[in-house]
SEKOLDO-929943 format. One record per residue (C-alpha): residue in one letter; x, y, z. Coordinates in pm, 1 decimal. Example, Ala and Ser with C-alpha at 12.3 -4.5 7.8 and 13.67 -1.06 7.14 Angstrom:
SEKOLDO-929943
 aa       xx       yy       zz
  A   1230.0   -450.0    780.0
  S   1367.0   -106.0    714.0
***
This chain:
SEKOLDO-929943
 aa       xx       yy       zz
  X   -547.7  -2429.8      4.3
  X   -790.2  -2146.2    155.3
  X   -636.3  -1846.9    103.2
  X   -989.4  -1628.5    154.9
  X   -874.0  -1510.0    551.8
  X   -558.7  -1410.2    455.3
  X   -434.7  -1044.2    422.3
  X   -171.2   -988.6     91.1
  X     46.6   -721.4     -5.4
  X     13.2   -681.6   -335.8
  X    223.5   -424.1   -572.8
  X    537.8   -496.0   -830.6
  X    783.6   -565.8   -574.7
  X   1168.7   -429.0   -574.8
  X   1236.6   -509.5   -966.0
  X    949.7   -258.9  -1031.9
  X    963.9     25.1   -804.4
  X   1011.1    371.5   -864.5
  X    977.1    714.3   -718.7
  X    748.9    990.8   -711.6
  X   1013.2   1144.9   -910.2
  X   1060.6    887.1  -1200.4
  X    726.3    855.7  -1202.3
  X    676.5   1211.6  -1241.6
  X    952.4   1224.3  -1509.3
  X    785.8    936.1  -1701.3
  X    460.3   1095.9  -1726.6
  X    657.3   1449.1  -1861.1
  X    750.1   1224.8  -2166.8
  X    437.6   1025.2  -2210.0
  X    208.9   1288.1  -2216.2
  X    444.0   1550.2  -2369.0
  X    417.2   1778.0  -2076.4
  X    567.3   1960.5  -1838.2
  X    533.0   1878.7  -1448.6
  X    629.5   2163.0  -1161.1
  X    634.2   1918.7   -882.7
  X    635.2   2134.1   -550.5
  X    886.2   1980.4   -247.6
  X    693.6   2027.3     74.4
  X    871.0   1902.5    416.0
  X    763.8   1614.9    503.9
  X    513.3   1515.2    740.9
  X    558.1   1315.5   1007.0
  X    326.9    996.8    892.9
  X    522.5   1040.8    514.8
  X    711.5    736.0    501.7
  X   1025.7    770.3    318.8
  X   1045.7    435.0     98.5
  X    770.9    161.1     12.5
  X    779.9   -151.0   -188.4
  X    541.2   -415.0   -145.0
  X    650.6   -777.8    -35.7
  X    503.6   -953.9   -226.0
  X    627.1  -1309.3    -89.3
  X    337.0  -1385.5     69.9
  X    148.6  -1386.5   -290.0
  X    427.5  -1528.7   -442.6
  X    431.8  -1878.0   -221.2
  X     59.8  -1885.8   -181.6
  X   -122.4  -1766.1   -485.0
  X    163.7  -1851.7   -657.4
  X    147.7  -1512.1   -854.9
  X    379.8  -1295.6   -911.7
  X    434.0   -945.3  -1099.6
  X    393.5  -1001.9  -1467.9
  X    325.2   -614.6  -1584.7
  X    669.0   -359.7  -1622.2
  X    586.0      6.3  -1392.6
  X    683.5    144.5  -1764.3
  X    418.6    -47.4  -1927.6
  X    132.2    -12.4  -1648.2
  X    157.0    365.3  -1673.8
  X    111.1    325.4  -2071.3
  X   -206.6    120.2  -1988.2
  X   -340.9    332.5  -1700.9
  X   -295.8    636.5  -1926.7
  X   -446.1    459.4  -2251.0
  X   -779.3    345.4  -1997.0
  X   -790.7    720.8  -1856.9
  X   -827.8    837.4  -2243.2
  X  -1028.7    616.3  -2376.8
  X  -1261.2    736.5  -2017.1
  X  -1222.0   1095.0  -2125.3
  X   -998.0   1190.0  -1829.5
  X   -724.1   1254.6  -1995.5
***
């Protein structure tokens, strides 16, 4: 099957969302530091909730989330150290 037109949303879905605010809070206790988030208004583009659909992927690439948020930030964090930005 050609699949090399086609557009694909492509994130972890509902069963591995989570907010700016979780995410925030993760990163406190990962890094052992302390976040002072500031809470703006929002803007008129901001877009309250997103989660990628990723059913498209799922029935034609047959792929499928296979990495935990948790565990994604531990590897994004381990490859930003081992860069030397972090």
């Amino acid at each position: 099957m050609k699949v090399g037109d086609q557009v694909f949303n492509i994130g972890g879905g509902m069963a591995h969302s989570l907010s700016i605010l979780e995410l925030l809070a993760y990163l406190e206790q990962l890094l052992d530091i302390q976040l002072r988030p500031r809470h703006l208004p929002p803007r008129a583009s901001d877009q309250k909730i997103f989660v990628a659909n990723n059913a498209k992927a799922i029935h034609l690439l047959k792929w499928a989330p296979q990495t935990s948020a948790s565990k994604g930030i531990q590897q994004m964090v381990r490859w930003l150290r081992n860069e030397g930005v972090l």
